[in-house]
mmJSON file of the N, C-alpha and C atoms, coordinates in Angstrom:
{"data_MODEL":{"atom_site":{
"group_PDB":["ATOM","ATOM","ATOM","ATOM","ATOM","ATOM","ATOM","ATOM","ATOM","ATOM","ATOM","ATOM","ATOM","ATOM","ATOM","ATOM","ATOM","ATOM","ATOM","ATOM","ATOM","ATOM","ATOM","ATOM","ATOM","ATOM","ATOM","ATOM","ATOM","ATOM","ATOM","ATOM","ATOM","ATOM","ATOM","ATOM","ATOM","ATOM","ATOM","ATOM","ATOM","ATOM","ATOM","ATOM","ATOM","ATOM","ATOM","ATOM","ATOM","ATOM","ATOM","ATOM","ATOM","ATOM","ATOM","ATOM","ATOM","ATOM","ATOM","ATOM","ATOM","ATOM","ATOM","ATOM","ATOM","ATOM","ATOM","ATOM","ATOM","ATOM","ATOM","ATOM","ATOM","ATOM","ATOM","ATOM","ATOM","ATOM","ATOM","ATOM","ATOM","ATOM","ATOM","ATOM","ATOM","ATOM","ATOM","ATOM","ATOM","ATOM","ATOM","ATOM","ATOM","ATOM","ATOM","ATOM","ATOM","ATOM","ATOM","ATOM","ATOM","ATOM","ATOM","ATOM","ATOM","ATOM","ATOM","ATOM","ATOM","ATOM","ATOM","ATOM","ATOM","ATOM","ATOM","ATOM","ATOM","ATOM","ATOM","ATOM","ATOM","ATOM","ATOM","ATOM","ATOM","ATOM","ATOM","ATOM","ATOM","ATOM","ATOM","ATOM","ATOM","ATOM","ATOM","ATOM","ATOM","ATOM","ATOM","ATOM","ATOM","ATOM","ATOM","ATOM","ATOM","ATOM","ATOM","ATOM","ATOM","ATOM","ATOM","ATOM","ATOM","ATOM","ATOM","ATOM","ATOM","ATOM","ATOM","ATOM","ATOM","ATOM","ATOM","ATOM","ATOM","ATOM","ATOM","ATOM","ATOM","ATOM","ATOM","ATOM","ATOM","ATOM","ATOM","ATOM","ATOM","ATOM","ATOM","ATOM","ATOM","ATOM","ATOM","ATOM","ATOM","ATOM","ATOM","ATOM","ATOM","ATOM","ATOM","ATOM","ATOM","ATOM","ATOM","ATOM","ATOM","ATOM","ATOM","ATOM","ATOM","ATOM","ATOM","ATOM","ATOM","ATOM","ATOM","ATOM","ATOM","ATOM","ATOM","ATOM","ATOM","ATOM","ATOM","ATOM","ATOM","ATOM","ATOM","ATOM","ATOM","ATOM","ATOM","ATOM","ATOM","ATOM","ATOM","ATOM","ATOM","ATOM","ATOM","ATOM","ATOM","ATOM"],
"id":[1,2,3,4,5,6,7,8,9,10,11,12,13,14,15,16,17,18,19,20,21,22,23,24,25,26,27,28,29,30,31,32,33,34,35,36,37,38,39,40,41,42,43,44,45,46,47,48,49,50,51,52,53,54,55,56,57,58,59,60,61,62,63,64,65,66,67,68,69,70,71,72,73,74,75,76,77,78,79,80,81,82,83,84,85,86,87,88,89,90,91,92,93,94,95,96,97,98,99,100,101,102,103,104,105,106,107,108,109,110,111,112,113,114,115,116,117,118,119,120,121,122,123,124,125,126,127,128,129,130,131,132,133,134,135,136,137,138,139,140,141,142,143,144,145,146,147,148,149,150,151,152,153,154,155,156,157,158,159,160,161,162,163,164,165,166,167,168,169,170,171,172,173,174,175,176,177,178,179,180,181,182,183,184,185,186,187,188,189,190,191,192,193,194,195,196,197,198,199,200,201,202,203,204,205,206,207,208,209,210,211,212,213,214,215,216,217,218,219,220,221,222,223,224,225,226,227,228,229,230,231,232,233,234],
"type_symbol":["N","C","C","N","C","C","N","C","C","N","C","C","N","C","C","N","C","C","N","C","C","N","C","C","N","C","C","N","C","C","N","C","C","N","C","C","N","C","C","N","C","C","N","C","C","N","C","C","N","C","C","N","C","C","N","C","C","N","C","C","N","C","C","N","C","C","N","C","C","N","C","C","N","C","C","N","C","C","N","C","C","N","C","C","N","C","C","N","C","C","N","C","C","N","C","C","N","C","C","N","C","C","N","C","C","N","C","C","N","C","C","N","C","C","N","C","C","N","C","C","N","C","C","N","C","C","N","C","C","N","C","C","N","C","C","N","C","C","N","C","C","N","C","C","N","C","C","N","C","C","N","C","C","N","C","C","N","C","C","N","C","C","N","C","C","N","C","C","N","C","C","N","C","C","N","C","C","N","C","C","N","C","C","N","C","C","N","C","C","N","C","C","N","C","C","N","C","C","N","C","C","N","C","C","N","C","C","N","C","C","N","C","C","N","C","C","N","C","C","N","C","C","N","C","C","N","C","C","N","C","C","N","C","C"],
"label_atom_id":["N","CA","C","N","CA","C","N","CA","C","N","CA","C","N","CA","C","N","CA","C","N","CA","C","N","CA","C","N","CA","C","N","CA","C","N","CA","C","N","CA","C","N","CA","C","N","CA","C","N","CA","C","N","CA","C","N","CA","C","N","CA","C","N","CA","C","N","CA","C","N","CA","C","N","CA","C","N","CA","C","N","CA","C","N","CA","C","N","CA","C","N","CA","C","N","CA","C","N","CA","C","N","CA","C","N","CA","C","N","CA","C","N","CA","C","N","CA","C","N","CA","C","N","CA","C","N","CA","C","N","CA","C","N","CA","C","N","CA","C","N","CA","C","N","CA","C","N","CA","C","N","CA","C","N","CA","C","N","CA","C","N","CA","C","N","CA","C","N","CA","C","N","CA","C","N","CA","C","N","CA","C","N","CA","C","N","CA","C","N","CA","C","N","CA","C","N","CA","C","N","CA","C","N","CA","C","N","CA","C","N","CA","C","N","CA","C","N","CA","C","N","CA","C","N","CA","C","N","CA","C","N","CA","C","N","CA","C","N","CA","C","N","CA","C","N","CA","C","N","CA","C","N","CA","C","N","CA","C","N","CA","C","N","CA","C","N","CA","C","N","CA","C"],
"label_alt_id":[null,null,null,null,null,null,null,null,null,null,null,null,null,null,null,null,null,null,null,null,null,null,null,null,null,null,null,null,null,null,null,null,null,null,null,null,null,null,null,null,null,null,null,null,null,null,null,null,null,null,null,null,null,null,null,null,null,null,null,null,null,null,null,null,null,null,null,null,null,null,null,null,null,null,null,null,null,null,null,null,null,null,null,null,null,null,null,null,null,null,null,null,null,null,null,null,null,null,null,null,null,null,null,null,null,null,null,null,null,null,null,null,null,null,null,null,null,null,null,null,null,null,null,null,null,null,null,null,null,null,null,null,null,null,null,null,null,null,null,null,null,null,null,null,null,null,null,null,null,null,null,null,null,null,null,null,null,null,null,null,null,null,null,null,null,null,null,null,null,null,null,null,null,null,null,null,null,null,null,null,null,null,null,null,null,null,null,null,null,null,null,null,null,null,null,null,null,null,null,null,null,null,null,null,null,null,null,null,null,null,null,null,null,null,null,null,null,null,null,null,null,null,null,null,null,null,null,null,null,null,null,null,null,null],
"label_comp_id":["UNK","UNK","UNK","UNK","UNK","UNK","UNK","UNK","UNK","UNK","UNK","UNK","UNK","UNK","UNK","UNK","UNK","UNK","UNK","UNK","UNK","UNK","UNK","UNK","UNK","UNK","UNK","UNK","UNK","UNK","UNK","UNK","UNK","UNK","UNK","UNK","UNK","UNK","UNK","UNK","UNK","UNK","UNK","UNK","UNK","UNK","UNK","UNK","UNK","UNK","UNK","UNK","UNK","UNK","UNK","UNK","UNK","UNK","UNK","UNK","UNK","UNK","UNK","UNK","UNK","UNK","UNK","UNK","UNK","UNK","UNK","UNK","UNK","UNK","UNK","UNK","UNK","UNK","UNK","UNK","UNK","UNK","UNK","UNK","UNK","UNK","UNK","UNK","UNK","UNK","UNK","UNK","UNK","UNK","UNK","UNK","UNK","UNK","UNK","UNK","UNK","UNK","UNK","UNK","UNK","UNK","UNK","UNK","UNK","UNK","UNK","UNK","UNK","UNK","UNK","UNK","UNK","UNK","UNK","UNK","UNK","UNK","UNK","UNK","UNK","UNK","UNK","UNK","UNK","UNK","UNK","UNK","UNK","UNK","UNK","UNK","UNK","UNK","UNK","UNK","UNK","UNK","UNK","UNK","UNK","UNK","UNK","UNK","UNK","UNK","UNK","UNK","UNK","UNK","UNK","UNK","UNK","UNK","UNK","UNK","UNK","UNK","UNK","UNK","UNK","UNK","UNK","UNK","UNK","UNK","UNK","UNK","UNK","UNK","UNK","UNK","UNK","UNK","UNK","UNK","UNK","UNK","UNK","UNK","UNK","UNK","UNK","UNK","UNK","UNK","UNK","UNK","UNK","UNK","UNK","UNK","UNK","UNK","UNK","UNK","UNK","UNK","UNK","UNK","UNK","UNK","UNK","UNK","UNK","UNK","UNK","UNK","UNK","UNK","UNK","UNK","UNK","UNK","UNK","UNK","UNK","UNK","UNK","UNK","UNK","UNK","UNK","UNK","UNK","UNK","UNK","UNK","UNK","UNK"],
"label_asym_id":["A","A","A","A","A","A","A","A","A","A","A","A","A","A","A","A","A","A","A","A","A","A","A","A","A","A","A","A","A","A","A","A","A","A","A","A","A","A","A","A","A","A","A","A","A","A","A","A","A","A","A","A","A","A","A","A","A","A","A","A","A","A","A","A","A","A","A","A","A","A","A","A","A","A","A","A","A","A","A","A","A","A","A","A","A","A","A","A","A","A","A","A","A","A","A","A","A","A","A","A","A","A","A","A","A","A","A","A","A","A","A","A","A","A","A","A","A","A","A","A","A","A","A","A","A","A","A","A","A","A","A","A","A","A","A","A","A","A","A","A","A","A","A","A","A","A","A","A","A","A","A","A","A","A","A","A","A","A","A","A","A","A","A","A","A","A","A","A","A","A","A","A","A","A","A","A","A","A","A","A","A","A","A","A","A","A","A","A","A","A","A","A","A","A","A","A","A","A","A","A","A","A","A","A","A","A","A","A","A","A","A","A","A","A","A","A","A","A","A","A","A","A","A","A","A","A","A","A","A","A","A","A","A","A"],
"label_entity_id":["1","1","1","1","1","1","1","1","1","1","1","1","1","1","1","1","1","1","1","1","1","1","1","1","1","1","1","1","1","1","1","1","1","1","1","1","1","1","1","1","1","1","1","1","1","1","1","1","1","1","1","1","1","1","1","1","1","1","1","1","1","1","1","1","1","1","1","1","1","1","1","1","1","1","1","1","1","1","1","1","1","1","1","1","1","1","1","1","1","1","1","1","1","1","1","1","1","1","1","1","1","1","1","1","1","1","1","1","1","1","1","1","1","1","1","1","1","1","1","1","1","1","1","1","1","1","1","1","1","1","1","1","1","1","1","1","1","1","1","1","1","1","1","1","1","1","1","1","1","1","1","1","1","1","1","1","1","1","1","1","1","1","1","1","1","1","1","1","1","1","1","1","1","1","1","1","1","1","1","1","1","1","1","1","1","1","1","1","1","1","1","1","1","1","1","1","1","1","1","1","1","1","1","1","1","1","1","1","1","1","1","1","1","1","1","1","1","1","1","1","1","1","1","1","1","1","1","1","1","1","1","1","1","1"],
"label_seq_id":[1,1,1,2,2,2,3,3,3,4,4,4,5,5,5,6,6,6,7,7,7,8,8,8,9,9,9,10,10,10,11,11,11,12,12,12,13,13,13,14,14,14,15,15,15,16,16,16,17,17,17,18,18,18,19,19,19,20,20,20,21,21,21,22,22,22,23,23,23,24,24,24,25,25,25,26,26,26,27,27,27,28,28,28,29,29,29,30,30,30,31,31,31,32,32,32,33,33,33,34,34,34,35,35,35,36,36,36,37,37,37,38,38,38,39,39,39,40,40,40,41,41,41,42,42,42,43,43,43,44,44,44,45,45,45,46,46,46,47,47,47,48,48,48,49,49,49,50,50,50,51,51,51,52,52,52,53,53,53,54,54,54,55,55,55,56,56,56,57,57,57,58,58,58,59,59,59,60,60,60,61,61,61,62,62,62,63,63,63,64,64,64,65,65,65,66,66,66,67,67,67,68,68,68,69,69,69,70,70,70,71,71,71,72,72,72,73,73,73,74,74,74,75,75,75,76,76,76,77,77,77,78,78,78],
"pdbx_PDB_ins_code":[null,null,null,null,null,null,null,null,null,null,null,null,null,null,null,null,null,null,null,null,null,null,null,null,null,null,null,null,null,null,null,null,null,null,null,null,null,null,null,null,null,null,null,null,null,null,null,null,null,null,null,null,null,null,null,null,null,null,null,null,null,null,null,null,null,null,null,null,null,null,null,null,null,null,null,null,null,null,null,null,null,null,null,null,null,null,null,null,null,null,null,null,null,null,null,null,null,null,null,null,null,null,null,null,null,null,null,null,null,null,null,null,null,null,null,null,null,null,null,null,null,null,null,null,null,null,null,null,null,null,null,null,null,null,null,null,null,null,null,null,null,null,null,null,null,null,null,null,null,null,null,null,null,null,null,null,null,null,null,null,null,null,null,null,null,null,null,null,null,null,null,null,null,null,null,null,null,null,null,null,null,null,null,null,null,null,null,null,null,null,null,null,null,null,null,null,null,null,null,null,null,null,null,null,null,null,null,null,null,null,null,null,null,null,null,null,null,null,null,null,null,null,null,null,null,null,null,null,null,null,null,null,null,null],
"Cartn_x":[-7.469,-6.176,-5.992,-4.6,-4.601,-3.261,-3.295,-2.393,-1.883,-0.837,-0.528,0.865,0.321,1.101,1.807,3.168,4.012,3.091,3.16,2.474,3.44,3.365,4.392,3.284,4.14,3.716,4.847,4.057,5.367,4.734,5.971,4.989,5.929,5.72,6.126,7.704,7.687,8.255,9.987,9.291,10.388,9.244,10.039,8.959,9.349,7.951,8.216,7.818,7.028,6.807,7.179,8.09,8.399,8.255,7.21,6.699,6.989,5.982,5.852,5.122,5.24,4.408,4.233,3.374,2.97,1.998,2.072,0.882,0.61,-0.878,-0.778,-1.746,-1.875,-2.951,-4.135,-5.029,-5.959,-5.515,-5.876,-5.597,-4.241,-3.819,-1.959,-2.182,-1.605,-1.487,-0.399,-0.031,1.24,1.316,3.021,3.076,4.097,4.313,4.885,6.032,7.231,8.389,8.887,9.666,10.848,11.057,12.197,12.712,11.706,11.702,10.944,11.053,9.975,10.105,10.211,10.222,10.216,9.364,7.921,6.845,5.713,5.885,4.991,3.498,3.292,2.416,1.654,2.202,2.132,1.342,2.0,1.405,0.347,0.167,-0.971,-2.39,-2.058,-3.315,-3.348,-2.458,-2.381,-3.568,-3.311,-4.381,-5.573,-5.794,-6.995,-7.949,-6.886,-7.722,-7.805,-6.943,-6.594,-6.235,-5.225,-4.107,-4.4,-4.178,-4.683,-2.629,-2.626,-1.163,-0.756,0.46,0.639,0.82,1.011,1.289,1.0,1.215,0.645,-0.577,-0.593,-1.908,-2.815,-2.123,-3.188,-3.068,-3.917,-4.229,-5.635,-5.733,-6.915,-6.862,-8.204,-9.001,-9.686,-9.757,-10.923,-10.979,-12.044,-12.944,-13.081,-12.33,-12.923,-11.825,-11.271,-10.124,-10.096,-9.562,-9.807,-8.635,-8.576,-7.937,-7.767,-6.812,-7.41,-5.851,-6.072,-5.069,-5.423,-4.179,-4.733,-3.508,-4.107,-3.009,-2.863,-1.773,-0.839,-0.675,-2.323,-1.971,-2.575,-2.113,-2.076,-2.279,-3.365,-3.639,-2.68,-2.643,-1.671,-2.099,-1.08,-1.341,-0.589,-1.132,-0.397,-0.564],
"Cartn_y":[-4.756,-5.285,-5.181,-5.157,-4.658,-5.885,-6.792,-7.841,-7.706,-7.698,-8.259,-9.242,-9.981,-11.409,-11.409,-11.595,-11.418,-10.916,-9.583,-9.157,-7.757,-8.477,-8.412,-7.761,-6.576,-5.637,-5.058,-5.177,-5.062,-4.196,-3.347,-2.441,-2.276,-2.936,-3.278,-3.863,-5.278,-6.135,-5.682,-4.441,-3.53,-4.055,-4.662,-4.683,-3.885,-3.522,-2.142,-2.219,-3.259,-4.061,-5.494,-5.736,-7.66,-8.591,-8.974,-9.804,-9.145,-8.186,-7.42,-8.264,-8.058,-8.504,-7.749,-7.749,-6.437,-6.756,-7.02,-6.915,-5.788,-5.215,-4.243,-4.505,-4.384,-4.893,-3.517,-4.478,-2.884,-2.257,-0.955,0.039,0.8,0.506,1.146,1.56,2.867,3.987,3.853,4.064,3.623,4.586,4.821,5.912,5.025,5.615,4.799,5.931,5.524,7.043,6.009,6.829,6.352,7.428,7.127,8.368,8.191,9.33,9.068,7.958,7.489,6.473,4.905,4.667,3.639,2.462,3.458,2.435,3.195,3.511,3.862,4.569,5.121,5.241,3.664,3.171,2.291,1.237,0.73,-0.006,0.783,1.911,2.734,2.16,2.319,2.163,0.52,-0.363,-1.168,-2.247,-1.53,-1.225,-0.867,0.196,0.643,0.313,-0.769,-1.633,-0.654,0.482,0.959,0.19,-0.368,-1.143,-2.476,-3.999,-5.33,-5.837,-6.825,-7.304,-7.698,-8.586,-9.33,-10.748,-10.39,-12.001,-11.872,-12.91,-12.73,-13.044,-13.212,-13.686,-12.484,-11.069,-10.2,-9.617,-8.935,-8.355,-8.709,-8.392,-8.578,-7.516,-6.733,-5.843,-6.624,-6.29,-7.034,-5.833,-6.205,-5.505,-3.672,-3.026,-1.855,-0.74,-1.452,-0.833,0.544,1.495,1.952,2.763,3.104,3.726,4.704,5.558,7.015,7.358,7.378,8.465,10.001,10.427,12.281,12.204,12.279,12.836,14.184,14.058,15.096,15.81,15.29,15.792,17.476,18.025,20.05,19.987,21.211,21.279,21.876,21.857,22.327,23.867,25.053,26.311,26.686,27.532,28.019,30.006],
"Cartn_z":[12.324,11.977,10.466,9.878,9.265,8.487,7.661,7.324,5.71,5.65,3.943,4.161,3.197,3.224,1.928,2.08,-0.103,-0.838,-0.508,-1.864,-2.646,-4.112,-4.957,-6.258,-6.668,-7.696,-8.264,-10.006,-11.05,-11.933,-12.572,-13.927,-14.394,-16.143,-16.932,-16.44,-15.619,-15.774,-14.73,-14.293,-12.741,-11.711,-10.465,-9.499,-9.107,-8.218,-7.706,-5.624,-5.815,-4.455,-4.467,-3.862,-3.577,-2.594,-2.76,-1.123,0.329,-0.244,1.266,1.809,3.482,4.512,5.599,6.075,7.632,8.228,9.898,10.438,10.951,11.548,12.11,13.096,14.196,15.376,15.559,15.664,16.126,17.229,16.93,17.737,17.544,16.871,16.415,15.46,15.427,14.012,13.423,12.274,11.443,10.561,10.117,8.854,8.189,6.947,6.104,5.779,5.974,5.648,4.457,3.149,2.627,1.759,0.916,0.077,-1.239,-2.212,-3.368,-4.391,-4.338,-5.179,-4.673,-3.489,-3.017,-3.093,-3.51,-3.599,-2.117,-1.758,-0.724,-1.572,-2.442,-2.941,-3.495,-3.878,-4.792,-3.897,-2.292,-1.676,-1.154,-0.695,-0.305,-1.773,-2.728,-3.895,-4.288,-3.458,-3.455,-2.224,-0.939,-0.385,-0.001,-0.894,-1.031,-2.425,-3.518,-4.402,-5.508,-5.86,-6.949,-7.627,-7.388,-8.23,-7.765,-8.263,-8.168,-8.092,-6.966,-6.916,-7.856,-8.213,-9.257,-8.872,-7.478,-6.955,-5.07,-4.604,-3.104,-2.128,-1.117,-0.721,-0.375,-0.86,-0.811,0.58,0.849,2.507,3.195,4.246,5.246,5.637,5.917,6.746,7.759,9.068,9.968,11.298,12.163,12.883,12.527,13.167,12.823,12.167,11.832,11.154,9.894,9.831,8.866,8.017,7.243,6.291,5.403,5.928,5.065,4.449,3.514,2.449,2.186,2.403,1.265,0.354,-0.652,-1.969,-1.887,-2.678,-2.702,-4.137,-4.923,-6.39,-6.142,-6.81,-7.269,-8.563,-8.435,-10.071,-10.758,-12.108,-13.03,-12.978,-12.787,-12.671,-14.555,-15.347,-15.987,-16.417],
"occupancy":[1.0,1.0,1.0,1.0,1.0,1.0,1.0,1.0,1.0,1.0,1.0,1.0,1.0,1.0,1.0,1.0,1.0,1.0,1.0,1.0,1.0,1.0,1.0,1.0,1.0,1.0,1.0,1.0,1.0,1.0,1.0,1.0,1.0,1.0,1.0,1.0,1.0,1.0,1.0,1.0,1.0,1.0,1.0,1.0,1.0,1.0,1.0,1.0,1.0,1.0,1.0,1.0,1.0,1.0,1.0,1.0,1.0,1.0,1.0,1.0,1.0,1.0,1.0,1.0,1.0,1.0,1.0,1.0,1.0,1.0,1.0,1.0,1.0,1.0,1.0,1.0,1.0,1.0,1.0,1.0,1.0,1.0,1.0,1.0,1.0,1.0,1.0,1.0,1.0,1.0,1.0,1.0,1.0,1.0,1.0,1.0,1.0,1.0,1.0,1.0,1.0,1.0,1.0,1.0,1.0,1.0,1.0,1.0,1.0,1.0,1.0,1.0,1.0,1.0,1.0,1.0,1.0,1.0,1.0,1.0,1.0,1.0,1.0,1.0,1.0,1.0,1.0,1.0,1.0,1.0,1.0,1.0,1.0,1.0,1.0,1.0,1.0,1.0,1.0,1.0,1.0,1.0,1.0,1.0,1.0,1.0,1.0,1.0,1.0,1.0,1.0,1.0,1.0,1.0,1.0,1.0,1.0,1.0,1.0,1.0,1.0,1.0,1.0,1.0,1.0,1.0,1.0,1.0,1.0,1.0,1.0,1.0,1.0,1.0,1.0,1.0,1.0,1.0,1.0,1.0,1.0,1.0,1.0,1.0,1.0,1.0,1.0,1.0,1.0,1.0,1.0,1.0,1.0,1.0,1.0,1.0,1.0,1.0,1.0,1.0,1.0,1.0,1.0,1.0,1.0,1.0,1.0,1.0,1.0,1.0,1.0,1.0,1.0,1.0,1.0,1.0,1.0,1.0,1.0,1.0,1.0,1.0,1.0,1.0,1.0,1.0,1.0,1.0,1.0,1.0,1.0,1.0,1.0,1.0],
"B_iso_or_equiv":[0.0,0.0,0.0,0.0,0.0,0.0,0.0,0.0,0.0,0.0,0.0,0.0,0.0,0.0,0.0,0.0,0.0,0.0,0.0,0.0,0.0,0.0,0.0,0.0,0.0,0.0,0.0,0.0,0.0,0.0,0.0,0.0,0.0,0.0,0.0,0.0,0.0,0.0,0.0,0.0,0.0,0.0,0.0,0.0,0.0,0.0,0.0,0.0,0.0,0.0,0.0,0.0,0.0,0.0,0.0,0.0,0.0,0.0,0.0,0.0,0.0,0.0,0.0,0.0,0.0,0.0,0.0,0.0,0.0,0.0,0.0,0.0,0.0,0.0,0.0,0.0,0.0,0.0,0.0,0.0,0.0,0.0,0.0,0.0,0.0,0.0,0.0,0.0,0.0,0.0,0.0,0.0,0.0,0.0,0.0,0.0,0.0,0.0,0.0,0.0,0.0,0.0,0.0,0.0,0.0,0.0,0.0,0.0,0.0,0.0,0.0,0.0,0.0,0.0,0.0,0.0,0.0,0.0,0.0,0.0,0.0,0.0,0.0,0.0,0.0,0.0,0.0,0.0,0.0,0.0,0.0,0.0,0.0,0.0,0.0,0.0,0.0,0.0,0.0,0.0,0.0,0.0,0.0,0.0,0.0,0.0,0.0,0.0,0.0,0.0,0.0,0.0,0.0,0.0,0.0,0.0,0.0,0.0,0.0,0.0,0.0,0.0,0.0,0.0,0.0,0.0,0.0,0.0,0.0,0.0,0.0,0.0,0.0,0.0,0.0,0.0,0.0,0.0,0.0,0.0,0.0,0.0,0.0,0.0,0.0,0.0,0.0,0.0,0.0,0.0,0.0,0.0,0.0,0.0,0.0,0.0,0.0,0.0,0.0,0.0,0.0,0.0,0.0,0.0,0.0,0.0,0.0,0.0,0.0,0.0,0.0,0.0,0.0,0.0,0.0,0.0,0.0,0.0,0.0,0.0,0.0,0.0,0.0,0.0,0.0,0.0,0.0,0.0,0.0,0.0,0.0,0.0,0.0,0.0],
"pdbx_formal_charge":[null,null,null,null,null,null,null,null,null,null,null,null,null,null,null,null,null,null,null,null,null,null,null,null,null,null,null,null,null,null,null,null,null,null,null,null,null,null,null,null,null,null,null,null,null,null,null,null,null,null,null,null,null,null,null,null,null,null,null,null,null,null,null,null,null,null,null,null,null,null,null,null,null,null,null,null,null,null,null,null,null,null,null,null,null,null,null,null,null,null,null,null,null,null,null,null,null,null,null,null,null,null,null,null,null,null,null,null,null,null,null,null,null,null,null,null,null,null,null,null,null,null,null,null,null,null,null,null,null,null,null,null,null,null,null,null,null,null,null,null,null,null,null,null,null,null,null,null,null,null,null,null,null,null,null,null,null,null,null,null,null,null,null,null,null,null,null,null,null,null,null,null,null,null,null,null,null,null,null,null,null,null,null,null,null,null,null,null,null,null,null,null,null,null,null,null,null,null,null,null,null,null,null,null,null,null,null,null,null,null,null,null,null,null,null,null,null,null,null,null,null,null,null,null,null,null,null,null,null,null,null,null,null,null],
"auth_seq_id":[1,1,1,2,2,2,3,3,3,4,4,4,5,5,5,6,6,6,7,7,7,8,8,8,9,9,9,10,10,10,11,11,11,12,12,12,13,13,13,14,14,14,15,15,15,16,16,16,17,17,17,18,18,18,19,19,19,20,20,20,21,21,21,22,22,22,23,23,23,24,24,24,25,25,25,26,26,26,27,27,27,28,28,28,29,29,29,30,30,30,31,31,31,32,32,32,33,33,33,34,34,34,35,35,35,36,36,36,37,37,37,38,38,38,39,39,39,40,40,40,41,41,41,42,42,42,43,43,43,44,44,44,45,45,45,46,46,46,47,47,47,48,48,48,49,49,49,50,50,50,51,51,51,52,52,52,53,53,53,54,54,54,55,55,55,56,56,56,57,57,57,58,58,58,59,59,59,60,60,60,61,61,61,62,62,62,63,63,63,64,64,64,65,65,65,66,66,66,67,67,67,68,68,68,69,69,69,70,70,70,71,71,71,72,72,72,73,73,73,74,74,74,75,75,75,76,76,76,77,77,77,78,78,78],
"auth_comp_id":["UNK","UNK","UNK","UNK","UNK","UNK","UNK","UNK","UNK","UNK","UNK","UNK","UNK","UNK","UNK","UNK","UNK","UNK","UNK","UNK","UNK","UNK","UNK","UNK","UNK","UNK","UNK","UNK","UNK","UNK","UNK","UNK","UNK","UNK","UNK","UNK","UNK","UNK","UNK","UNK","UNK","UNK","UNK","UNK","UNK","UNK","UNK","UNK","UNK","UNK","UNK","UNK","UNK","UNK","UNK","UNK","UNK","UNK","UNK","UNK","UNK","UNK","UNK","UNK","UNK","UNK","UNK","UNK","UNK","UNK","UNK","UNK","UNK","UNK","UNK","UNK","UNK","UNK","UNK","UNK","UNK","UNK","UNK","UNK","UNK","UNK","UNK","UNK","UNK","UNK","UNK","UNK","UNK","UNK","UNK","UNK","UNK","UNK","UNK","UNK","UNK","UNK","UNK","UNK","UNK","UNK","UNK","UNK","UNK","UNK","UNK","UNK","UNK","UNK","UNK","UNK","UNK","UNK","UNK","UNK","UNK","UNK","UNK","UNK","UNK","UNK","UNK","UNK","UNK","UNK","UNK","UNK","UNK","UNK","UNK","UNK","UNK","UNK","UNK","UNK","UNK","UNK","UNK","UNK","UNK","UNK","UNK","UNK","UNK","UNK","UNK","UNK","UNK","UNK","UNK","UNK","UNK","UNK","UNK","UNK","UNK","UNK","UNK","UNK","UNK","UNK","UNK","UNK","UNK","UNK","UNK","UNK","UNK","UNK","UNK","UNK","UNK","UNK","UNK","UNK","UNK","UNK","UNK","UNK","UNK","UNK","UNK","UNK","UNK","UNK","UNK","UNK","UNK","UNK","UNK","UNK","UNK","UNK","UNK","UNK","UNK","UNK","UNK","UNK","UNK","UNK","UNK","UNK","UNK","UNK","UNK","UNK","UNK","UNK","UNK","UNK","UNK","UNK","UNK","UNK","UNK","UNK","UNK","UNK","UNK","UNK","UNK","UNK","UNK","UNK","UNK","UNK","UNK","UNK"],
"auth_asym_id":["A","A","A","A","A","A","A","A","A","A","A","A","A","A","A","A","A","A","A","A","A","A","A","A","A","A","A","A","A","A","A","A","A","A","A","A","A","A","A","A","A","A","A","A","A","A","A","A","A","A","A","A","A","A","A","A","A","A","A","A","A","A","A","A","A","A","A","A","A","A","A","A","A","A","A","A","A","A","A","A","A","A","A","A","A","A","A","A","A","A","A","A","A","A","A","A","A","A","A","A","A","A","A","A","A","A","A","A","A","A","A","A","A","A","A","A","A","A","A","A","A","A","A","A","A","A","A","A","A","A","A","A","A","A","A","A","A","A","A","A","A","A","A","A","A","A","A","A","A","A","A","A","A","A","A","A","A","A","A","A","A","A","A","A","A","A","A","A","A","A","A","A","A","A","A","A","A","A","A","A","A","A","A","A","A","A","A","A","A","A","A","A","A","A","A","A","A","A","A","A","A","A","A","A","A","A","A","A","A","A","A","A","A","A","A","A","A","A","A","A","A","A","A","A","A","A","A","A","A","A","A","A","A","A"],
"auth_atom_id":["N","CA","C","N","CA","C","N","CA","C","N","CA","C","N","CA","C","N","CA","C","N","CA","C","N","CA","C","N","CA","C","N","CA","C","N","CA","C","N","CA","C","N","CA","C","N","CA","C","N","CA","C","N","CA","C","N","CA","C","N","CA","C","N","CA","C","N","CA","C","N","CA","C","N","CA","C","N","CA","C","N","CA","C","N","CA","C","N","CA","C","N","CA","C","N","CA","C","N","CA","C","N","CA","C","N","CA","C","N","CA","C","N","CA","C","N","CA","C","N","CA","C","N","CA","C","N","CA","C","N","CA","C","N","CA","C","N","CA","C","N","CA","C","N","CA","C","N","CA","C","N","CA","C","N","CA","C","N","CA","C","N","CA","C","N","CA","C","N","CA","C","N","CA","C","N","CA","C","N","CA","C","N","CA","C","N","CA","C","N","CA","C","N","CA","C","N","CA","C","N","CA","C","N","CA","C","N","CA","C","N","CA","C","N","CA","C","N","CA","C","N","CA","C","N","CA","C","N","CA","C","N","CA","C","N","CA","C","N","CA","C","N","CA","C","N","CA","C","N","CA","C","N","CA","C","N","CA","C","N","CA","C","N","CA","C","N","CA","C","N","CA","C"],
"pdbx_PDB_model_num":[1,1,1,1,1,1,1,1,1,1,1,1,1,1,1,1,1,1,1,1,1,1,1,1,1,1,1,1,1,1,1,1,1,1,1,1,1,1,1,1,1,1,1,1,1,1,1,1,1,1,1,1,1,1,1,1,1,1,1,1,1,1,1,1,1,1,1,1,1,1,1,1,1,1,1,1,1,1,1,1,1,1,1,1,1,1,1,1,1,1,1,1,1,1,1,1,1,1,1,1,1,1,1,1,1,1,1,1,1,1,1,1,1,1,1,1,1,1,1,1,1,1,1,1,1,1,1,1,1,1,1,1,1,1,1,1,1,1,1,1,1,1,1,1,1,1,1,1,1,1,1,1,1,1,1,1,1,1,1,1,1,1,1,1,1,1,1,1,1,1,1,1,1,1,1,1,1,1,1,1,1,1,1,1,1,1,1,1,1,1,1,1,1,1,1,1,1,1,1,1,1,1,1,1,1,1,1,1,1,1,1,1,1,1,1,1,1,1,1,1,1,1,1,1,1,1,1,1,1,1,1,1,1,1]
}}}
């Protein structure tokens, strides 16, 4: 399972996440759609403890849950 409770992230004083909340039950796969810039990166590294909230009770991981990102960074060609 997979939980975040108001959790709220700001940079330089724009939030950019505002008391999100989500459950997710084991066994259910989830994608995250929105247009650029929405923050979907942001809660992804938010998740995975890149980035620290600014406010919120944070998230829960429990039983066998797991989590995978792939970025989307490309090297610089010149």
């Amino acid at each position: 399972m997979l939980q975040i409770t108001d959790l709220t992230y700001r940079i330089s004083g724009r939030t950019i996440i505002d008391s999100a909340s989500l459950h997710i039950a084991n066994g259910h796969h989830c994608g995250l759609v929105g247009i650029n810039g929405s923050g979907k990166t942001t809660l992804f590294r938010l998740i995975t403890g890149a980035l620290i909230p600014d406010d919120g009770l944070g998230f829960r991981i429990t039983g066998s849950t797991r989590i995978g990102i792939v970025t989307q960074d490309a090297p610089l060609v010149t």
